[in-house]
DSSP file (Angstrom, degrees, kcal/mol; ACC not computed):
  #  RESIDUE AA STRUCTURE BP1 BP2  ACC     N-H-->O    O-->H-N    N-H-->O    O-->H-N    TCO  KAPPA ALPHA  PHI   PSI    X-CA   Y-CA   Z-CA
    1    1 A X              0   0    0      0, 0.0     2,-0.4     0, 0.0     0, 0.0   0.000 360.0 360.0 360.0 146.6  -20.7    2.4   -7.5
    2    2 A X        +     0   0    0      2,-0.0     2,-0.3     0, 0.0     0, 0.0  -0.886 360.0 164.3-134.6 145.2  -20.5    0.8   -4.4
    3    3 A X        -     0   0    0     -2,-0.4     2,-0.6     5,-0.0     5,-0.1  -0.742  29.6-135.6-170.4 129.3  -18.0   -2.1   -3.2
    4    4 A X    >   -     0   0    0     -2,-0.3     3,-1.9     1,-0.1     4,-0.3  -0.771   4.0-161.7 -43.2  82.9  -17.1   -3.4   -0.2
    5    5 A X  G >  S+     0   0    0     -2,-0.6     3,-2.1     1,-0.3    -1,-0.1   0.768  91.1  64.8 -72.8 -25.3  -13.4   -4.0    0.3
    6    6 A X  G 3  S+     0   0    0      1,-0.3    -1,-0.3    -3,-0.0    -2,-0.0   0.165 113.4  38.9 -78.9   9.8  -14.1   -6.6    3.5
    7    7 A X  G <  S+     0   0    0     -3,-1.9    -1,-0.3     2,-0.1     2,-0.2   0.251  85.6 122.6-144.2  10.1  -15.8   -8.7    0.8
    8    8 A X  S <  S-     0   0    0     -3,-2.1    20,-0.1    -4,-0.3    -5,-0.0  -0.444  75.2 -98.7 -62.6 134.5  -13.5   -8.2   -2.0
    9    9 A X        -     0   0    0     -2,-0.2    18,-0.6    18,-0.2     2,-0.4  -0.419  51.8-137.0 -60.1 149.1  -11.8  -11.9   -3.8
   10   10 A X  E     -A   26   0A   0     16,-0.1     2,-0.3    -3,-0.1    16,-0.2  -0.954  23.4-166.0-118.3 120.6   -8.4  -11.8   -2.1
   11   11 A X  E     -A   25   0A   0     14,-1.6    14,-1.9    -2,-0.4     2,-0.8  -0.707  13.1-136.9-107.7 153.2   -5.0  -12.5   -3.8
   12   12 A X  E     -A   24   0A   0     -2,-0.3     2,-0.5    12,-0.2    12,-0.2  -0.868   9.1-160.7-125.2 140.3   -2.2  -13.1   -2.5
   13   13 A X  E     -A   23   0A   0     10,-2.3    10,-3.6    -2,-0.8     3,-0.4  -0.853  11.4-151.5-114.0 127.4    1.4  -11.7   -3.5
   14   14 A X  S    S+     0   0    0     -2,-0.5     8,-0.2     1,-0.2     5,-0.1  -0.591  83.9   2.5-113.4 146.0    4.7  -13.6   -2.3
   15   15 A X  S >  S-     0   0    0     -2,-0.2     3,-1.3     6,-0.2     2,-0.4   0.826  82.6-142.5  18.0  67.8    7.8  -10.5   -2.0
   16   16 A X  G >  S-     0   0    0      5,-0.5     3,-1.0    -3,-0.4    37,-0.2  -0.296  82.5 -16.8  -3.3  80.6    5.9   -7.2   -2.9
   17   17 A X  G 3  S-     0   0    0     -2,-0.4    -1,-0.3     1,-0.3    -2,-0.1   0.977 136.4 -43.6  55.4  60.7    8.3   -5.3   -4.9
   18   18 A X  G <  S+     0   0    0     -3,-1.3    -1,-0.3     1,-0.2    -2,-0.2   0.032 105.9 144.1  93.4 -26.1   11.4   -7.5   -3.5
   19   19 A X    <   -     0   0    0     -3,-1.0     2,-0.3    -4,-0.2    -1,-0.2   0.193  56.9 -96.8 -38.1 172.6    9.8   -7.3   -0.1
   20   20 A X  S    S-     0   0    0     -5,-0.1    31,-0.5    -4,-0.1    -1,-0.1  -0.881  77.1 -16.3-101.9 130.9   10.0  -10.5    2.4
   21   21 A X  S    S-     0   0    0     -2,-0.3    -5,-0.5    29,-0.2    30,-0.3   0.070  90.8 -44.7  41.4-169.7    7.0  -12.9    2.6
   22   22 A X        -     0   0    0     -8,-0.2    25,-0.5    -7,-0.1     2,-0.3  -0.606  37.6-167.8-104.5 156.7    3.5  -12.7    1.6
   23   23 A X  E     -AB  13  46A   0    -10,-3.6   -10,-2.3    -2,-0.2     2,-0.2  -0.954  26.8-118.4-125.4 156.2    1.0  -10.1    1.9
   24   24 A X  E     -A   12   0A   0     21,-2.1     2,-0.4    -2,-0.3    21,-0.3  -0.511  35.7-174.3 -79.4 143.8   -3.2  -10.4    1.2
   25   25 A X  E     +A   11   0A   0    -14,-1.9   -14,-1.6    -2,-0.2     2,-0.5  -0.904  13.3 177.6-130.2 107.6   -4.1   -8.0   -1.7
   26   26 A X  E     -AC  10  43A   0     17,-4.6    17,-1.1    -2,-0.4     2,-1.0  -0.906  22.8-139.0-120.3 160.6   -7.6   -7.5   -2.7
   27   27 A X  E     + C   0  42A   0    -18,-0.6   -18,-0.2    -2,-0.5    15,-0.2  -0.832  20.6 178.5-122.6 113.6   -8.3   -4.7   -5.7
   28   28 A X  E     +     0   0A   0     -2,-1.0     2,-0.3    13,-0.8    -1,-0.2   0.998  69.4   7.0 -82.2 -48.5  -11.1   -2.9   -4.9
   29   29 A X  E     - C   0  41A   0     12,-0.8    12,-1.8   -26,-0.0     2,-0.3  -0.886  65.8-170.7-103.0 139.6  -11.1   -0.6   -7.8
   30   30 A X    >   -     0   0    0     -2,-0.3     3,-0.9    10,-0.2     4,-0.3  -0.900  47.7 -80.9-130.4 161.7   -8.8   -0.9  -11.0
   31   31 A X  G >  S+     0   0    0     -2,-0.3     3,-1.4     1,-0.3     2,-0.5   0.736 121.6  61.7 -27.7 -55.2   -8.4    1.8  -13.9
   32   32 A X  G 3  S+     0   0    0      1,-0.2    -1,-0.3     3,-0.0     3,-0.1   0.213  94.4  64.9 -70.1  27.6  -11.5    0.9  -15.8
   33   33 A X  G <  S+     0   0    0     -3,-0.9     2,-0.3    -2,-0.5    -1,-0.2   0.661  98.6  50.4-104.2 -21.9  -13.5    1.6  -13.1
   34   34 A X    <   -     0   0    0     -3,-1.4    -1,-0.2    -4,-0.3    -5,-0.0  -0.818  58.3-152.0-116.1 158.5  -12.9    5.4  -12.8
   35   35 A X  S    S+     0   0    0     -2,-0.3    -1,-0.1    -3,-0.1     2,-0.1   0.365  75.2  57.5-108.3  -4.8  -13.1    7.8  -15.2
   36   36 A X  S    S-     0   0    0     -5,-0.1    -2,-0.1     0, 0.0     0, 0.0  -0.205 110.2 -56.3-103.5-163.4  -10.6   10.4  -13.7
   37   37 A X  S    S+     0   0    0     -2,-0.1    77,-1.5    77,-0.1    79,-0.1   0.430  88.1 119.6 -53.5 -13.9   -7.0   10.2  -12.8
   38   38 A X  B     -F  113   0B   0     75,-0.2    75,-0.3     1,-0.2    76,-0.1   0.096  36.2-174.8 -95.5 168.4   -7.2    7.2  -10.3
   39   39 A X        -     0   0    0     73,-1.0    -5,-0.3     1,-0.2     2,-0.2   0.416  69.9 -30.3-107.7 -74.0   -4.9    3.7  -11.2
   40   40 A X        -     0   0    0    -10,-0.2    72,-1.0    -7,-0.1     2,-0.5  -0.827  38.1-139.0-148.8 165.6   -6.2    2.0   -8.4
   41   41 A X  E     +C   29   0A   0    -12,-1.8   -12,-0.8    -2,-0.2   -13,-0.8  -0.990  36.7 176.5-144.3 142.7   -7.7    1.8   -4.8
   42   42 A X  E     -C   27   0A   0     -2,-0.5     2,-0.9    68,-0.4    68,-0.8  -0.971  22.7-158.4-152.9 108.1   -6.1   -1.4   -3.0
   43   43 A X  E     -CD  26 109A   0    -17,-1.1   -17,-4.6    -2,-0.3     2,-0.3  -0.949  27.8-176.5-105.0 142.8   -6.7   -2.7    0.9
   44   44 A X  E     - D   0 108A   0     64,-1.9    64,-2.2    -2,-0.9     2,-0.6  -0.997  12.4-153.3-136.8 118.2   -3.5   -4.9    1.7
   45   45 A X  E     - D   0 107A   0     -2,-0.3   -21,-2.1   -21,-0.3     2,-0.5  -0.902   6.2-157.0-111.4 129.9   -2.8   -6.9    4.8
   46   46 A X  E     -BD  23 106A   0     60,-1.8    60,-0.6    -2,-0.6   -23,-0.1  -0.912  11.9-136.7-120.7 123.7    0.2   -7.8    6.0
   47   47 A X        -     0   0    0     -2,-0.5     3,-0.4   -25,-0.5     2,-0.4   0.533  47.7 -86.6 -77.0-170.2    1.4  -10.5    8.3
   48   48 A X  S    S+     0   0    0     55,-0.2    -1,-0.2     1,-0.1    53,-0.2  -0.953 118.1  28.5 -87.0 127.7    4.2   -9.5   11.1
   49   49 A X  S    S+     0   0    0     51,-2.2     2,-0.2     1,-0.6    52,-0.1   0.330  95.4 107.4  79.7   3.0    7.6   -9.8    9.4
   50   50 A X        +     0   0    0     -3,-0.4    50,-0.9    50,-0.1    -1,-0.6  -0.626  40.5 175.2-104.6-170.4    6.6   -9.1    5.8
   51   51 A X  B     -I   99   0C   0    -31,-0.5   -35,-0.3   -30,-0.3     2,-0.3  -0.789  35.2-113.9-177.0 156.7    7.5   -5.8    3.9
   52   52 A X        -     0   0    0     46,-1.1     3,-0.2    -2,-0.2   -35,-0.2  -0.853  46.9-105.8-146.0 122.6    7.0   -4.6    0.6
   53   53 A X        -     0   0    0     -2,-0.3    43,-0.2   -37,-0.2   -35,-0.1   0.457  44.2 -87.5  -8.3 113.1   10.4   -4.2   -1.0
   54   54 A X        +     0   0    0     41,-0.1     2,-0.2   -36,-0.1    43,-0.2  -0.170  62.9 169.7 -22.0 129.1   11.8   -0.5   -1.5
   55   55 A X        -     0   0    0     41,-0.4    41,-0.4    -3,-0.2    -1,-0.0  -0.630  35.1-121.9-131.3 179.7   10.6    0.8   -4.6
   56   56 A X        -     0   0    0     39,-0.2    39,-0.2    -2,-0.2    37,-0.1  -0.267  13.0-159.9-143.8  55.8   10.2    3.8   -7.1
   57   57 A X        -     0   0    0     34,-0.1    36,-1.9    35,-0.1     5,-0.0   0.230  11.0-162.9 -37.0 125.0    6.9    5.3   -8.7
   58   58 A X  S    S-     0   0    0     34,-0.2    35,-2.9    35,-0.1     2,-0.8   0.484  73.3  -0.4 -80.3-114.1    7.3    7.5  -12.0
   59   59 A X  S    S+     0   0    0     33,-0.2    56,-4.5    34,-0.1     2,-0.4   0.001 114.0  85.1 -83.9  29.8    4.5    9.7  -13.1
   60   60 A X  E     -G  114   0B   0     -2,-0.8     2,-0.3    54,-0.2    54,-0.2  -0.918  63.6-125.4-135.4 178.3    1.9    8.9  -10.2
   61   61 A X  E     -G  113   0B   0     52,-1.1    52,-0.7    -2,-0.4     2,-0.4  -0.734  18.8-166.0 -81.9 124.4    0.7    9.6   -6.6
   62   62 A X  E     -GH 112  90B   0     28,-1.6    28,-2.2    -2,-0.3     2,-0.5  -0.991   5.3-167.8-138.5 140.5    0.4    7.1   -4.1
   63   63 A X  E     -GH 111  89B   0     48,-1.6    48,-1.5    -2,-0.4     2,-0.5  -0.974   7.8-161.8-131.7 126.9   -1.5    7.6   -0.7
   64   64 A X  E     -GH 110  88B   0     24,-1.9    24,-2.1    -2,-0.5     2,-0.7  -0.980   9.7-165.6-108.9 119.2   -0.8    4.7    1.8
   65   65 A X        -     0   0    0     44,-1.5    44,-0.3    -2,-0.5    22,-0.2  -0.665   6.8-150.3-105.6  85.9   -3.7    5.0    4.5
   66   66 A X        +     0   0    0     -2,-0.7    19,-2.5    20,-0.3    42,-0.2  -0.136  23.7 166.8 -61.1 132.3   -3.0    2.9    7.8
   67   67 A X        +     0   0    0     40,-2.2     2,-0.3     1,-0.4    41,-0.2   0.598  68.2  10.2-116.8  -8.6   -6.3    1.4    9.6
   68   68 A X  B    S+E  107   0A   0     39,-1.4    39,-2.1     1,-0.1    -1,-0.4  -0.977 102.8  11.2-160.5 149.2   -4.7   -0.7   11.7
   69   69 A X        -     0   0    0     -2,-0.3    15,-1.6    37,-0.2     2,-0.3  -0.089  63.0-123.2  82.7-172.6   -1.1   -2.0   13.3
   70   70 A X  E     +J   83   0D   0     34,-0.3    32,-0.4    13,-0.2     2,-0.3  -0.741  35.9 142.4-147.3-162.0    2.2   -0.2   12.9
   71   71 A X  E     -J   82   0D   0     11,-2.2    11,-0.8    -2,-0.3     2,-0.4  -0.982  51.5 -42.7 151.4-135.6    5.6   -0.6   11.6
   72   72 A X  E     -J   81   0D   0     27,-1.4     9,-0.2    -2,-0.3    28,-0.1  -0.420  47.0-178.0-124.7  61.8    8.9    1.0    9.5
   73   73 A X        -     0   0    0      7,-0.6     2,-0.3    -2,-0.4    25,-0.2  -0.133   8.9-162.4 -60.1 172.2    7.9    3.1    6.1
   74   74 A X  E     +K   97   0E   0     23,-0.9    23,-3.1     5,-0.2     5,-0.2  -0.922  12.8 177.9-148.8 134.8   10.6    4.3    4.6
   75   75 A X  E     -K   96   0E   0      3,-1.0    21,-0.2    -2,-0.3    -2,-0.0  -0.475  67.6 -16.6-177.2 110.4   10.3    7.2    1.9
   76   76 A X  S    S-     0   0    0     19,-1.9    20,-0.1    -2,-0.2     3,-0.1   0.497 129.5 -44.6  68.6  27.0   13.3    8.7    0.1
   77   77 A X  S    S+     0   0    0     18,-0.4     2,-0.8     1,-0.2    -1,-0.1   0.481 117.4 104.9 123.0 -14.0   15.7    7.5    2.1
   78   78 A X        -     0   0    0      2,-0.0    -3,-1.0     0, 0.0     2,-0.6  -0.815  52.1-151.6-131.0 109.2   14.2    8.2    5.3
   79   79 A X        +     0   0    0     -2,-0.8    -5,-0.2    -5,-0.2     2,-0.1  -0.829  14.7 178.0-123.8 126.8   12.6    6.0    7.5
   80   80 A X        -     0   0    0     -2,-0.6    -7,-0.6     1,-0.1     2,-0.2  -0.438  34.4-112.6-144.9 132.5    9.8    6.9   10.0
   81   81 A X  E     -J   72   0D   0     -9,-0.2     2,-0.3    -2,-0.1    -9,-0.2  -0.545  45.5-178.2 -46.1 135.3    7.5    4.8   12.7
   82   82 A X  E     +J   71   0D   0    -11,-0.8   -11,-2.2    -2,-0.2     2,-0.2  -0.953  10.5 158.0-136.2 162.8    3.7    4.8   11.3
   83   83 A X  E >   -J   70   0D   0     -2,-0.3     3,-1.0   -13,-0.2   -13,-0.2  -0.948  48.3 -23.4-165.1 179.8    0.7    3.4   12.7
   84   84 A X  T 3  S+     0   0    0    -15,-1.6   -17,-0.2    -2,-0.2     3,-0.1   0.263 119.6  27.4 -45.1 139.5   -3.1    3.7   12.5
   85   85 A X  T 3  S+     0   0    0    -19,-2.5    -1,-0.2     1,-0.4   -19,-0.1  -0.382  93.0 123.3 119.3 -40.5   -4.5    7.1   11.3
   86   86 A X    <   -     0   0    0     -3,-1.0    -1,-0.4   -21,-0.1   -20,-0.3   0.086  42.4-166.8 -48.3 173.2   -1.5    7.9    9.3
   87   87 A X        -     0   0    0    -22,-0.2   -22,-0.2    -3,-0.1     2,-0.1  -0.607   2.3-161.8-164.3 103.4   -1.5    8.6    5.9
   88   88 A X  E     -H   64   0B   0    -24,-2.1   -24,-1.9    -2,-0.2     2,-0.6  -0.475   9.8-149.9 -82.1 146.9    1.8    8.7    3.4
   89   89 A X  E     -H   63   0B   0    -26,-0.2     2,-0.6    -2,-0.1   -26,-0.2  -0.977   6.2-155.7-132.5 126.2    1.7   10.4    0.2
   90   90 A X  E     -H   62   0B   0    -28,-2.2   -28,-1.6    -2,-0.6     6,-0.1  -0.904  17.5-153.6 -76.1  81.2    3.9    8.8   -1.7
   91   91 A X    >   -     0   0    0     -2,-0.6     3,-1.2   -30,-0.2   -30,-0.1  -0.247  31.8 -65.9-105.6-177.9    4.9   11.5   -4.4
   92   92 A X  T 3  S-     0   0    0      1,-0.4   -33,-0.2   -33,-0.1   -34,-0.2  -0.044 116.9  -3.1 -55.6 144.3    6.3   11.1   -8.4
   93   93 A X  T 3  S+     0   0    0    -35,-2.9    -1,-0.4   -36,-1.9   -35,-0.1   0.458 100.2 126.9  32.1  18.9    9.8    9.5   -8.6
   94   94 A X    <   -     0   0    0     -3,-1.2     2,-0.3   -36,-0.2    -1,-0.1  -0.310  54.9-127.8 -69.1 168.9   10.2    9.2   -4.8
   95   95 A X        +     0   0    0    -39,-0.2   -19,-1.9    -3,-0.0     2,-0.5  -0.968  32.1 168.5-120.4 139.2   11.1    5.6   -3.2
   96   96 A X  E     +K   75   0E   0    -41,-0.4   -41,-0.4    -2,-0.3   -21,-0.2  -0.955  15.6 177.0-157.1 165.3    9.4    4.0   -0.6
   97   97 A X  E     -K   74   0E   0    -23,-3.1   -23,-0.9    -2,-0.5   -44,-0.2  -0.709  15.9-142.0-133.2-175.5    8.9    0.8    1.3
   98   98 A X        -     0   0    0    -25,-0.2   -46,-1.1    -2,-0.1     2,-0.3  -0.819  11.3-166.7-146.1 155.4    6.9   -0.7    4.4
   99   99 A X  B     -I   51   0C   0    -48,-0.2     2,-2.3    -2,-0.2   -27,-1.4  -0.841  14.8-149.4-134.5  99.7    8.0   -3.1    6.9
  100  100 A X        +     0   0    0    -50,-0.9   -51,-2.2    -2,-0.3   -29,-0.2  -0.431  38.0 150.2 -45.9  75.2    5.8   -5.0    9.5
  101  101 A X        +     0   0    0     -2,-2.3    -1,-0.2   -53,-0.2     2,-0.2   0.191  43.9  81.1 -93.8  11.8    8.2   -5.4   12.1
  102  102 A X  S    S-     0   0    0    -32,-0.4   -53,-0.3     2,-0.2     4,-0.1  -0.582  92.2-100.8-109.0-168.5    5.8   -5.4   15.0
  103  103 A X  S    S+     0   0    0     -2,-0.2   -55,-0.2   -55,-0.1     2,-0.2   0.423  97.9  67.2 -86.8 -14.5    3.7   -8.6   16.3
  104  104 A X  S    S-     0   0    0    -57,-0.1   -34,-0.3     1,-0.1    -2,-0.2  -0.759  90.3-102.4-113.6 160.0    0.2   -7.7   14.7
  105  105 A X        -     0   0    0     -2,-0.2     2,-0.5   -57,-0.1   -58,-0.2  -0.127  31.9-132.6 -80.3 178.2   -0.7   -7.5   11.0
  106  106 A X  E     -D   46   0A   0    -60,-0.6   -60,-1.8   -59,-0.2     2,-0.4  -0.948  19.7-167.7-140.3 124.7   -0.8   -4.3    9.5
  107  107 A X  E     +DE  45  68A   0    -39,-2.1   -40,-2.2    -2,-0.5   -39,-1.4  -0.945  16.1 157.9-147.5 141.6   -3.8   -3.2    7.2
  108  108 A X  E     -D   44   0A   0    -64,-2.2   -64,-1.9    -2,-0.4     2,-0.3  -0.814  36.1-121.5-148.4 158.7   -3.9   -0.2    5.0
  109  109 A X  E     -D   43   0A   0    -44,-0.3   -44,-1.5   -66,-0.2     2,-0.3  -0.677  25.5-168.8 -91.7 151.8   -5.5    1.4    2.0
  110  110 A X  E     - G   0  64B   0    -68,-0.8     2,-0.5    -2,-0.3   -68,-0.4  -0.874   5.7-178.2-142.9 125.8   -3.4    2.3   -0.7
  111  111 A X  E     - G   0  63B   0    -48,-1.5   -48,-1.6    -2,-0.3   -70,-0.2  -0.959   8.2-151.5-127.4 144.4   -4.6    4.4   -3.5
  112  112 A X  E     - G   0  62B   0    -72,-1.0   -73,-1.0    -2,-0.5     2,-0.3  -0.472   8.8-169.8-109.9 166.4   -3.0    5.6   -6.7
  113  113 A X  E     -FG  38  61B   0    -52,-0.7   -52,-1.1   -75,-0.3     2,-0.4  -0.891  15.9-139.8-130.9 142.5   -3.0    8.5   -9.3
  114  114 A X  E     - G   0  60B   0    -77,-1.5   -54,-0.2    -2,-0.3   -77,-0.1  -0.924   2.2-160.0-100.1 149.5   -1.5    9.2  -12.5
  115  115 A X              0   0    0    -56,-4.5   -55,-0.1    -2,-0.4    -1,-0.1   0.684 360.0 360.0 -73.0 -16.7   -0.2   12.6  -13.3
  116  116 A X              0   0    0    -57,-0.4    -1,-0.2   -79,-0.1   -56,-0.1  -0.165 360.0 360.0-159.3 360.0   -0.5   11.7  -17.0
């Protein structure tokens, strides 16, 4: 299976886990597409001055993969510059945020796992 995310329908989500302003969402893959562990495979843009909102994951994985722009992760407490190339793994119960706080939008993969 093949899909383009640069041609995916595009949603948009107003505060992302409590975050400030909106960010573009498209879902390139959801759970009924794969047949292994995966939740979901997700490119998200976000504007300069949005965030999504500190948060908590249970029994999955989460991989935030930046392709472009930078900004203020936060994860467990502890909060770190990223920008393109990077790649956070987002582990089981940890907390973690993102904040655009520079001038350019910010666009990343994020893809999930369950443990479970």
């Amino acid at each position: 299976m093949i899909r383009n995310f640069l041609h995916c329908e595009r949603e948009t989500a107003e505060h992302s886990h409590g975050g400030e302003g909106a960010i573009e969402v498209q879902k390139v893959f959801r759970r009924a597409d794969f047949s292994g562990a995966w939740d979901f495979a997700l490119r998200v843009i976000m504007p300069p001055g949005s965030s999504m909102g500190l948060h908590e994951h249970g029994e999955d994985e989460e991989m935030y993969i930046l392709l472009d722009g930078e900004g203020l992760m936060t994860t467990d407490g502890r909060e770190q510059r990223v920008g393109r190339g990077d790649m956070v793994l987002n582990r089981p119960g940890g907390t973690h945020g993102l904040q655009n706080d520079s001038d350019r939008p910010i666009e990343l993969l994020i893809l999930q796992a369950s443990l479970k």
